[in-house]
Rosetta silent file (secondary structure, phi, psi, omega in degrees, C-alpha in Angstrom):
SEQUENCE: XXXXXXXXXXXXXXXXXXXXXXXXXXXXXXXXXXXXXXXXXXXXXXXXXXXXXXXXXXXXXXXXXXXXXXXXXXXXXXXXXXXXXXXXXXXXXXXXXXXXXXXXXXXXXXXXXXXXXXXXXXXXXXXXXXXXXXXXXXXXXXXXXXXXXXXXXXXXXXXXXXXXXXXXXXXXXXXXXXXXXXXXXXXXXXXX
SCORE:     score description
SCORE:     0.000 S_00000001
   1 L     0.000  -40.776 -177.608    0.000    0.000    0.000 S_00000001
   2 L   -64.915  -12.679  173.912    3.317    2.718    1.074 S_00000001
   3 L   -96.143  -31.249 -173.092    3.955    2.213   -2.928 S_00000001
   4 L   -71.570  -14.931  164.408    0.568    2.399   -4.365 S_00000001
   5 L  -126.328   45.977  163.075   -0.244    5.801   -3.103 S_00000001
   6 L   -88.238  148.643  176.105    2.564    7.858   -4.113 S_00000001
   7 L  -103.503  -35.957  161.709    2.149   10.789   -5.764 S_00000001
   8 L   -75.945  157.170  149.839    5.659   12.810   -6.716 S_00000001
   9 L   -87.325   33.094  158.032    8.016   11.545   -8.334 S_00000001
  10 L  -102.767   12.334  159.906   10.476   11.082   -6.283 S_00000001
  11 L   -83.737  -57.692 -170.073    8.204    8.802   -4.165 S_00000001
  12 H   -32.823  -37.157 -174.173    7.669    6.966   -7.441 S_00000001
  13 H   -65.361  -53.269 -162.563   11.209    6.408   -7.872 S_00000001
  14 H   -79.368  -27.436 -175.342   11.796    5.288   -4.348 S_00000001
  15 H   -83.333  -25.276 -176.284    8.815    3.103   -4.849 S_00000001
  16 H   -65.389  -41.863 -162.916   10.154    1.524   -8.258 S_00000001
  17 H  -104.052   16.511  153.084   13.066    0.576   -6.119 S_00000001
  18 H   -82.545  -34.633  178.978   11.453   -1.083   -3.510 S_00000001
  19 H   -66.244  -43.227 -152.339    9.187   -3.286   -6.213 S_00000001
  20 H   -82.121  -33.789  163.210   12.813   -3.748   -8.192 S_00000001
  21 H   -41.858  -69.915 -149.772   13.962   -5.460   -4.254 S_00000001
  22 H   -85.556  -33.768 -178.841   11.304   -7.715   -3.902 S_00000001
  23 H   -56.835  -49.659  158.485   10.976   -8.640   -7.735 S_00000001
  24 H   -71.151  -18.864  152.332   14.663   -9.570   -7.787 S_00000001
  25 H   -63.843  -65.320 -168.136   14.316  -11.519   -4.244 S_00000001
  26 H   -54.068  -68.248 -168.445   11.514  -13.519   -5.341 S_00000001
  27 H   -10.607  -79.088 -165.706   13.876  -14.520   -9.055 S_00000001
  28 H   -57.809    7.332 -161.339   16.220  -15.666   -6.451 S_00000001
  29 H  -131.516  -16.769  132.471   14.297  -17.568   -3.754 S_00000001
  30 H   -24.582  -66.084  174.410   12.515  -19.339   -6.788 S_00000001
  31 H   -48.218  -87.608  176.562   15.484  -20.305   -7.531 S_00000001
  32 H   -31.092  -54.789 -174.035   16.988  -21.572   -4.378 S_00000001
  33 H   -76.715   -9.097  170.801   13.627  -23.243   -3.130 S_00000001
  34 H   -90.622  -20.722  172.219   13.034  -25.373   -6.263 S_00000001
  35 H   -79.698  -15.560 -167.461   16.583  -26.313   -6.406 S_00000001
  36 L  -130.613  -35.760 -178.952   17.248  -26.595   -2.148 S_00000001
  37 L    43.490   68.227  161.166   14.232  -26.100   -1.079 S_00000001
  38 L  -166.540  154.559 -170.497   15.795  -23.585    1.000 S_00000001
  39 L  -105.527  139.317  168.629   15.606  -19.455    1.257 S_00000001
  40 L   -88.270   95.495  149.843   18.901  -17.598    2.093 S_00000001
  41 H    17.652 -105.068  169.554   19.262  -16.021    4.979 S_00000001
  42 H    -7.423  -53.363  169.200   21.443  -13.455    3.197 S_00000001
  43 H   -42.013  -67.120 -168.075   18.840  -12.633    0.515 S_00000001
  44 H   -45.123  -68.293 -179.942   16.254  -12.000    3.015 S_00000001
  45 H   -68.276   14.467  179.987   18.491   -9.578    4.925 S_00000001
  46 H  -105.616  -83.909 -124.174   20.028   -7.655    1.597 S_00000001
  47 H   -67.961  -56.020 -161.392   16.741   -7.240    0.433 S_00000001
  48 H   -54.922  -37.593 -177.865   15.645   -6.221    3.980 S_00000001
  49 H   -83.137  -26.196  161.678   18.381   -3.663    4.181 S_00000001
  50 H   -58.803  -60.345 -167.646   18.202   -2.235    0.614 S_00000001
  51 H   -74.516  -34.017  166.039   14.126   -1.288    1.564 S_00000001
  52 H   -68.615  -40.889 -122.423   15.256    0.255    4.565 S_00000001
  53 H  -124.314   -0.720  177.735   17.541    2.403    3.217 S_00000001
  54 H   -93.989  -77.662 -173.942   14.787    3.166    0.042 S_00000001
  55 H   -44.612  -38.197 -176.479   11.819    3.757    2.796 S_00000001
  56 L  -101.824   63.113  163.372   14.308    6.132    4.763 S_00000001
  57 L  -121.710  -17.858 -176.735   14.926    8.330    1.476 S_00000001
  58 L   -70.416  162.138 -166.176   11.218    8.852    0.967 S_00000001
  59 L   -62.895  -79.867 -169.695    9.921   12.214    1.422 S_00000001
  60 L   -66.031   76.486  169.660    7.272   11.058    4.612 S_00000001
  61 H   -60.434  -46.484 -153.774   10.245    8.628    5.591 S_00000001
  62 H   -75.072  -33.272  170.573    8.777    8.151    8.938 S_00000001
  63 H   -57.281  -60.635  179.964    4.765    7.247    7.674 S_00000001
  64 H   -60.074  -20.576 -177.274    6.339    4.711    5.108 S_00000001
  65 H   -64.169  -57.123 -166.692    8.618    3.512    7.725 S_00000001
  66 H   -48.742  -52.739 -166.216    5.793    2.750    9.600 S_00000001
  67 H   -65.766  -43.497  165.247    3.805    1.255    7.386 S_00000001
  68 H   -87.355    6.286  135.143    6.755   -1.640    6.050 S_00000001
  69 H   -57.812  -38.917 -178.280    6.870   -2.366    9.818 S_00000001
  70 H   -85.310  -26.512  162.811    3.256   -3.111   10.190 S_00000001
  71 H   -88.207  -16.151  135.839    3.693   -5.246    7.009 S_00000001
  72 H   -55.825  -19.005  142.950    6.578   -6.847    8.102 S_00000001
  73 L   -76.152   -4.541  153.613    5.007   -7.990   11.506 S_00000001
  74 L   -77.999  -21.346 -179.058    2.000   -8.750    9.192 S_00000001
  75 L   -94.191  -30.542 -168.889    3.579  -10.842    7.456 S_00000001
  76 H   -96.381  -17.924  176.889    5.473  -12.757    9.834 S_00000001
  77 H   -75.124  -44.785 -179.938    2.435  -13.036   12.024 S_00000001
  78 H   -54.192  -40.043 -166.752   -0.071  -14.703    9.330 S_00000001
  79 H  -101.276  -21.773  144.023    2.346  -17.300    8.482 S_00000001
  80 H     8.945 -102.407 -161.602    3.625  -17.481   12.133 S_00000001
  81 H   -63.761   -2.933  175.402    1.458  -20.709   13.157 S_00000001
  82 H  -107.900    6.987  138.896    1.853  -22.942   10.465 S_00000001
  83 H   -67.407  -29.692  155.405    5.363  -22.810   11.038 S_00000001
  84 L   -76.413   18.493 -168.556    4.677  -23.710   14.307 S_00000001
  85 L  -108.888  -32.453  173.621    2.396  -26.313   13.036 S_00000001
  86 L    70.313   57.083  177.785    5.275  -27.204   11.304 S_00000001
  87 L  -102.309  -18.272  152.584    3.430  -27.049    7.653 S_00000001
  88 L  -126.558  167.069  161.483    6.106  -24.766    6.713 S_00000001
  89 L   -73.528  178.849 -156.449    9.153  -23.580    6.982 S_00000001
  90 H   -93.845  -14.667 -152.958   11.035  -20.695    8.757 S_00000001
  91 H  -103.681    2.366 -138.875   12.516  -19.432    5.439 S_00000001
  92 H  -139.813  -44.601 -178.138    9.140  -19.324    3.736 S_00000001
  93 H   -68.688  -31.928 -163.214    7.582  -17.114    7.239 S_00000001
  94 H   -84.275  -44.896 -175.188   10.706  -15.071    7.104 S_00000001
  95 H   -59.414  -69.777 -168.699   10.583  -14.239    2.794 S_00000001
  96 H   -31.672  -45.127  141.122    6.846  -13.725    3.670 S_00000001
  97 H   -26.173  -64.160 -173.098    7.792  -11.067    6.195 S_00000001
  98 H   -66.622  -38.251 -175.889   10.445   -9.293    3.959 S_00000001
  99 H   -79.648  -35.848  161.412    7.675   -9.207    1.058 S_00000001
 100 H   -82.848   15.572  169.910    5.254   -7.271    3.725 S_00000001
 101 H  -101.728  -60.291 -175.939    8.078   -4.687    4.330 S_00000001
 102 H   -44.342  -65.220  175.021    8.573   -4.196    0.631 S_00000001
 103 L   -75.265  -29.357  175.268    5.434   -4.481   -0.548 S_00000001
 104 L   117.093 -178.439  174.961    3.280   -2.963    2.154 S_00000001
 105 L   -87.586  -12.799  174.718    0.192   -5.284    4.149 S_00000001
 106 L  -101.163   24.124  156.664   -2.302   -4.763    1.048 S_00000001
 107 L  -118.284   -6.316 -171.670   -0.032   -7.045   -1.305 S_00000001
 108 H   -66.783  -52.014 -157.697   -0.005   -9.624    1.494 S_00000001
 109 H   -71.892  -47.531 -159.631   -3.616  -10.992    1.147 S_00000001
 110 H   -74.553  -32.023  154.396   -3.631  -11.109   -2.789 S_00000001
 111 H   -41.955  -64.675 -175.619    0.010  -13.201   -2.671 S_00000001
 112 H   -29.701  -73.611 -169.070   -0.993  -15.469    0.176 S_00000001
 113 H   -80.318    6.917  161.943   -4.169  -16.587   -1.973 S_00000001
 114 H   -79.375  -63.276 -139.690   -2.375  -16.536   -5.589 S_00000001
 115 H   -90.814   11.553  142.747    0.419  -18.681   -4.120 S_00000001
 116 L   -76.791  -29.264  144.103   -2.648  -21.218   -2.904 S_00000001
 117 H   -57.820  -37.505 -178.711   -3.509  -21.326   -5.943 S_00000001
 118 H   -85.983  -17.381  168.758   -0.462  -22.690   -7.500 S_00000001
 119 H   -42.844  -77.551 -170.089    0.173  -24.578   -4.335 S_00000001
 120 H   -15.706  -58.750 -156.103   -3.060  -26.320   -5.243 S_00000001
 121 H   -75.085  -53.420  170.901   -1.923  -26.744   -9.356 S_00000001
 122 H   -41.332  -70.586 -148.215    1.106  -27.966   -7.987 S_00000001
 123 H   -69.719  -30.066 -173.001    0.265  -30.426   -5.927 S_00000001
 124 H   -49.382  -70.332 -150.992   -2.483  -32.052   -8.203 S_00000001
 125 H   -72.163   -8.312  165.985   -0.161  -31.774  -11.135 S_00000001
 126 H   -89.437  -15.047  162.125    2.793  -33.676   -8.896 S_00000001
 127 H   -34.102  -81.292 -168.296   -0.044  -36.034   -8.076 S_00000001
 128 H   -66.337   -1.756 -178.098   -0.688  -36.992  -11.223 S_00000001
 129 H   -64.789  -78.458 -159.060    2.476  -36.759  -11.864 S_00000001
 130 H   -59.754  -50.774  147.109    3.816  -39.313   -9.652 S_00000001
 131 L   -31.937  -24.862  167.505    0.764  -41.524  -10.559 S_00000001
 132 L  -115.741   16.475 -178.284    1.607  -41.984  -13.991 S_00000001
 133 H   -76.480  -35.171  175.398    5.320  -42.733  -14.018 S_00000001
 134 H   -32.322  -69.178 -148.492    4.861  -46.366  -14.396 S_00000001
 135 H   -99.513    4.886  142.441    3.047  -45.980  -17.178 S_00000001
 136 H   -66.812    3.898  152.736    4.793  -43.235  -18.976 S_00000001
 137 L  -106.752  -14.341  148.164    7.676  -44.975  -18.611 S_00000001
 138 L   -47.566  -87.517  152.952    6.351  -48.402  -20.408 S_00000001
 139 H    37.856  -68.871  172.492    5.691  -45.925  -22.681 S_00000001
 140 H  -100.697   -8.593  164.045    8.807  -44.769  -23.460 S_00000001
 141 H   -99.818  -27.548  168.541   10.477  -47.833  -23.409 S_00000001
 142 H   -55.151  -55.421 -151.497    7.971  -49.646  -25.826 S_00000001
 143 L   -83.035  -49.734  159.355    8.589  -46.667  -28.046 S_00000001
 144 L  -164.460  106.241 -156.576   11.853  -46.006  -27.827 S_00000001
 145 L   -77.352  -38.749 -169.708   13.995  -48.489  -25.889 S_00000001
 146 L   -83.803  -34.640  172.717   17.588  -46.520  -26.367 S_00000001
 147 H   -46.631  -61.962 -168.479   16.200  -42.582  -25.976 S_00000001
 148 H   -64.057    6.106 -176.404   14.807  -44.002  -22.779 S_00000001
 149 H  -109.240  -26.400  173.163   17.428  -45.513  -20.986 S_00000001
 150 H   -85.350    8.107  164.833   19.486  -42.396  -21.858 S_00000001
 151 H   -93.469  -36.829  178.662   17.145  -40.223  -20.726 S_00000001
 152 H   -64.156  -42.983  175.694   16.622  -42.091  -17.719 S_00000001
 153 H   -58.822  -64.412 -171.551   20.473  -41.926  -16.788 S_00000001
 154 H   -51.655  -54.609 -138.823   20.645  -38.231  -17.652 S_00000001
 155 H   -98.862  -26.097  167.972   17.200  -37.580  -15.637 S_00000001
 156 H   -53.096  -61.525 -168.725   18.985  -39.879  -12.692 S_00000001
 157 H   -61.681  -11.624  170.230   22.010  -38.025  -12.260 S_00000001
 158 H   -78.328  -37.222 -172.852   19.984  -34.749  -12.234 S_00000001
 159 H   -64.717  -40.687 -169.563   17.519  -36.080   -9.708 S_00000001
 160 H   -76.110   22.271  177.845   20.341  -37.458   -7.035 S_00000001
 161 H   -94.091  -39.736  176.949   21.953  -33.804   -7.820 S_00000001
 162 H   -77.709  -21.669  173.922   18.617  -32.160   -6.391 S_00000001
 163 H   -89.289  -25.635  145.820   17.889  -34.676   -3.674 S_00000001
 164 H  -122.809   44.526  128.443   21.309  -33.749   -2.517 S_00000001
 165 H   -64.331  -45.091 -159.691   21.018  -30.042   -2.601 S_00000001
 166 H   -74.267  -16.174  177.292   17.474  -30.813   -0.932 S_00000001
 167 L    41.385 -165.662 -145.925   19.122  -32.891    2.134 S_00000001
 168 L   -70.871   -7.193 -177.802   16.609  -34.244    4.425 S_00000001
 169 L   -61.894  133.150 -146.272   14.433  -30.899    3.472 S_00000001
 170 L  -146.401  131.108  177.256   10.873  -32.264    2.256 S_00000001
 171 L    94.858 -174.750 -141.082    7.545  -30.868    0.754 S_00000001
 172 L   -87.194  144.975  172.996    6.000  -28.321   -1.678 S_00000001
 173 L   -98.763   70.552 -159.093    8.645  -25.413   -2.047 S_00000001
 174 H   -52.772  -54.379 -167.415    5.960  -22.633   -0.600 S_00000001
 175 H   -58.305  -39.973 -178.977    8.703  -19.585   -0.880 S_00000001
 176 H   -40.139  -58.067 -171.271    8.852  -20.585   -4.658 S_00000001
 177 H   -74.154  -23.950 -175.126    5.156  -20.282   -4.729 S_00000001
 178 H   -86.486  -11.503 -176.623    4.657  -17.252   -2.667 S_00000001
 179 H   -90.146  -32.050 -162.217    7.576  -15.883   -4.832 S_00000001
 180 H   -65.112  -52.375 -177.191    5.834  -16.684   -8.120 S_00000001
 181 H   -55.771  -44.056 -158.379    2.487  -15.184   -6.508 S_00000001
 182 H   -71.283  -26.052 -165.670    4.403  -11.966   -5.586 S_00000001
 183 H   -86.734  -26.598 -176.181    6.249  -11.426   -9.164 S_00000001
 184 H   -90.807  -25.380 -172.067    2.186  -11.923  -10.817 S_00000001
 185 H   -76.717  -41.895 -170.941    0.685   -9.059   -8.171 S_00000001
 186 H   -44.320  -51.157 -174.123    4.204   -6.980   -9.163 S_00000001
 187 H   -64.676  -28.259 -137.388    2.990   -7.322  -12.859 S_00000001
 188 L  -145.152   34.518 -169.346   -0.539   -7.117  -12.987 S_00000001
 189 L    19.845 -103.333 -163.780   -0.960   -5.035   -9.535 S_00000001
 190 L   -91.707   -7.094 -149.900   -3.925   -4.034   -7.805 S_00000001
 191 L   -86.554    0.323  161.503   -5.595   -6.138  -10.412 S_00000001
 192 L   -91.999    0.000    0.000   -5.850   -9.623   -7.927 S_00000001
């Protein structure tokens, strides 16, 4: 909301470069959580320190100040119990957090329920996923017995490369999704 209702431009500016923070955080924590399924620390706190130092250039610094504090403590509170629930992770409560400093608390609710959707899309489509490798692997061996055994080596050595980035870390990669949600409100705004 602290971006969507500036009016000079030199708020505008300072607001372009809070949106240019969290649009280049989420790239990276895409990255990292489909490959690691982990968010970096580091990220979180560049990005966190870059938006302070944006928020205290704006002309009301102290109203915008305020305002990515109450969505940073908005952020970290909503997602709060189902880390303690343990349905998510700390890195995924923490991004979530960082994205209600950037973005303000009126980008929170329209992420949250975008990145439920693709939770959702996900999981179905790794359902069905998972559900049909038998037979898409007949499939491919009926069809073409030599592609498939080299794709299956080549598709091994990629998998045990991601299952050990991913260590014992387990489940839907949420920051991925919440970054994906955050990069479609960046484009398409006010309009979710």
């Amino acid at each position: 909301k602290h971006f969507r209702n500036t009016v000079s431009g030199e708020n505008r500016s300072m607001a372009l470069g809070t949106i240019s923070i969290a649009g280049v955080l989420a790239v990276a924590v895409i990255i990292s959580d489909l490959y690691a399924r982990r968010v970096p620390n580091k990220a979180l706190l560049v990005a966190l320190c870059l938006g302070a130092v944006v928020v205290s250039l704006q002309v009301d610094a102290a109203s915008h100040a305020v305002q990515a504090i109450t969505g940073l403590a908005l952020g970290l509170v909503a997602l709060l119990p189902f880390y303690l629930l343990g349905w998510m992770g700390a890195g995924d409560v923490k991004f979530f957090a960082v994205l209600g400093f950037l973005l303000g608390t009126s980008s929170l609710l329209p992420i949250w329920l975008c990145s439920m959707v693709i939770l959702t899309i996900h999981g179905i489509a790794q359902y069905a996923w998972r559900r049909t490798a038998l037979w898409r692997g007949a499939v491919m061996m009926a069809n073409f017995p030599g592609s498939a055994l080299c794709m299956q080596q080549a598709s091994g050595r990629l998998h045990e490369r991601f299952v050990q980035a991913q260590g014992k870390r387990k489940g839907m990669p949420y920051a991925a999704h919440l970054s994906a949600s955050a990069l479609i409100w960046l484009a398409w705004g006010n309009v979710l």
